[in-house]
C-alpha positions as CSV (number, residue, x, y, z in Angstrom):
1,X,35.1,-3.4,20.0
2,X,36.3,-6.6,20.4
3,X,35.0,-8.6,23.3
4,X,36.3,-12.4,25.0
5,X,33.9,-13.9,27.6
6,X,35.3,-17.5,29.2
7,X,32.7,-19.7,30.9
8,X,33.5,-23.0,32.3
9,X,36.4,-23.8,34.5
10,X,36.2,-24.8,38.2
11,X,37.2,-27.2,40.5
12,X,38.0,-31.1,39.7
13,X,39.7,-34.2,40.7
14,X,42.9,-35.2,39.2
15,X,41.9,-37.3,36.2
16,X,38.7,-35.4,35.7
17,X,37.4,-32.9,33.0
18,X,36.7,-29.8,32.1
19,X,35.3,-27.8,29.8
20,X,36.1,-24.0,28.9
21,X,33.8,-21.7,26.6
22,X,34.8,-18.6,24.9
23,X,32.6,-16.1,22.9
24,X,34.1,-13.9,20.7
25,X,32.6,-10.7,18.9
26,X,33.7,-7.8,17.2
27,X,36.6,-8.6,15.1
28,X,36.7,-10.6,11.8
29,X,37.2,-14.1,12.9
30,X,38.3,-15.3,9.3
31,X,41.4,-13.4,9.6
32,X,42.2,-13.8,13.4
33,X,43.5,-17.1,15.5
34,X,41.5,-18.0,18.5
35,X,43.5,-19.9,21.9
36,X,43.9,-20.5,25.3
37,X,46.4,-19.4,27.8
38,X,47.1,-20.6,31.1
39,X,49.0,-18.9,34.4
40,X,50.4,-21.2,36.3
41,X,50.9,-19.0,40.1
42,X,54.5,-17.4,39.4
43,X,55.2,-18.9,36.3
44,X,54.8,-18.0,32.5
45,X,51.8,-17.6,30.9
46,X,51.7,-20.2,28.4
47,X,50.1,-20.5,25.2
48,X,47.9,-23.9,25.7
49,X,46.4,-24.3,22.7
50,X,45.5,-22.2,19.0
51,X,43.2,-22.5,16.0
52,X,43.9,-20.4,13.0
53,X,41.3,-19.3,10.4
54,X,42.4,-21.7,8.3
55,X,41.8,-24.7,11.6
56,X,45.1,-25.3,11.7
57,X,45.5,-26.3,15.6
58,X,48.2,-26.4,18.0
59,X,48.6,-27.7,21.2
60,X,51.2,-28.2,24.0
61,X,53.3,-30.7,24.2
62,X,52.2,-31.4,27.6
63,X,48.9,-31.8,27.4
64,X,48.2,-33.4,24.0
65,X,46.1,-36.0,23.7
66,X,44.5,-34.6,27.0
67,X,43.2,-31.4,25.9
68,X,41.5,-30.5,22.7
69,X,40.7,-27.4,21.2
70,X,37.4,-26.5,19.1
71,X,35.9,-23.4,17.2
72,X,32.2,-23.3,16.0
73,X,31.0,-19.9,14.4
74,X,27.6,-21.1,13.6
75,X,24.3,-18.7,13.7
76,X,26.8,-15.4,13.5
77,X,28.4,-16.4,17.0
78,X,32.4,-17.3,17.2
79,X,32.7,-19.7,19.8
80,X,36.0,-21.1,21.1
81,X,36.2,-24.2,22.9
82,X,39.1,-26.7,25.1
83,X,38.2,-29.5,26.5
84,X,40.6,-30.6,29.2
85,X,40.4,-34.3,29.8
86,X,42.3,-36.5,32.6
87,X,43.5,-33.3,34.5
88,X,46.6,-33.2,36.4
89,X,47.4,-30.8,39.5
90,X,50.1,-29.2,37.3
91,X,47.0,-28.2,35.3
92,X,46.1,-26.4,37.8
93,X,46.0,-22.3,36.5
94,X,44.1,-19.1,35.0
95,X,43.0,-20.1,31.6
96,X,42.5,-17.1,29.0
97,X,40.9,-17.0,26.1
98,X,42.9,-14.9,23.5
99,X,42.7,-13.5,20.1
100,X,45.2,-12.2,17.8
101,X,46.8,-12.4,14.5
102,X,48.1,-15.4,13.7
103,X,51.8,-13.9,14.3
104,X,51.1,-12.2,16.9
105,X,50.4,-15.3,19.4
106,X,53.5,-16.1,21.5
107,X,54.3,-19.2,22.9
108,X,54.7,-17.7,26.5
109,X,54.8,-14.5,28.0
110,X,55.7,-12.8,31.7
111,X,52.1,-12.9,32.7
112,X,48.4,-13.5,31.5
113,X,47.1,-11.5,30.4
114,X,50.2,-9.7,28.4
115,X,49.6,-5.5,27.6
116,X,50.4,-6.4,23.6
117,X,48.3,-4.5,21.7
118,X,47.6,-6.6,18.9
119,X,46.7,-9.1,21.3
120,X,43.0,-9.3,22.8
121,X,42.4,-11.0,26.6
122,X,38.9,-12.7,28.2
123,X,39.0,-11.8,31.7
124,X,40.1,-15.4,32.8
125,X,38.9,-18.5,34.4
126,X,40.2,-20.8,37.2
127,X,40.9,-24.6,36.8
128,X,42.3,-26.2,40.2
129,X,43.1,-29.5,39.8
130,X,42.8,-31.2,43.1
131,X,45.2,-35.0,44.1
């Protein structure tokens, strides 16, 4: 069974950081692509950042060279990281961990976390981003 647990997030001043944590288990990580999604109140639920098995990363335009996404899957535990440097209120969301097939990630969706199948959620984490 595969399992995402997100650690990390909280409450910051604009132009402050954060760090977000996820563990993954249960599925084989070589084959899979590890990211972050955010849900921003009403909005879409954007893809933020993703590493496939092969480390190539993406991240959004918006917040590169801000953020930066990390995997470590030392001592038989995946681990997905995002640091999220000089935070701005619009940062200000839900951020999920997600895991998927590398063509299965979306760039957005209707709403974190999306009912896809193929797709597997962590059971989010708050970032407010305070003026």
């Amino acid at each position: 069974e595969v399992h995402l647990v997100e650690s990390g997030g909280g409450s910051v001043q604009a132009g402050g950081s954060l760090g977000l944590s996820c563990t993954v288990s249960g599925f084989p990580t070589d084959e899979f692509s590890v990211g972050w999604y955010r849900q921003v109140r009403s909005d879409d639920c954007e893809l933020v950042s993703r590493v496939s098995p092969t480390r190539r990363t993406y991240v959004l335009a918006s917040v590169k060279g801000r953020f930066a996404a990390s995997q470590d899957d030392a001592e038989n535990t995946f681990m997905s990281y995002l640091l999220m440097n000089d935070l701005k209120p619009e940062d200000t969301a839900v951020y999920y961990c997600s895991a998927a097939g590398h063509d299965d990630f979306g760039w957005s969706f209707a709403a974190c976390p999306y009912p896809k199948p193929s797709i597997y959620w962590g059971q989010g984490t708050q970032v407010n981003v305070s003026t």
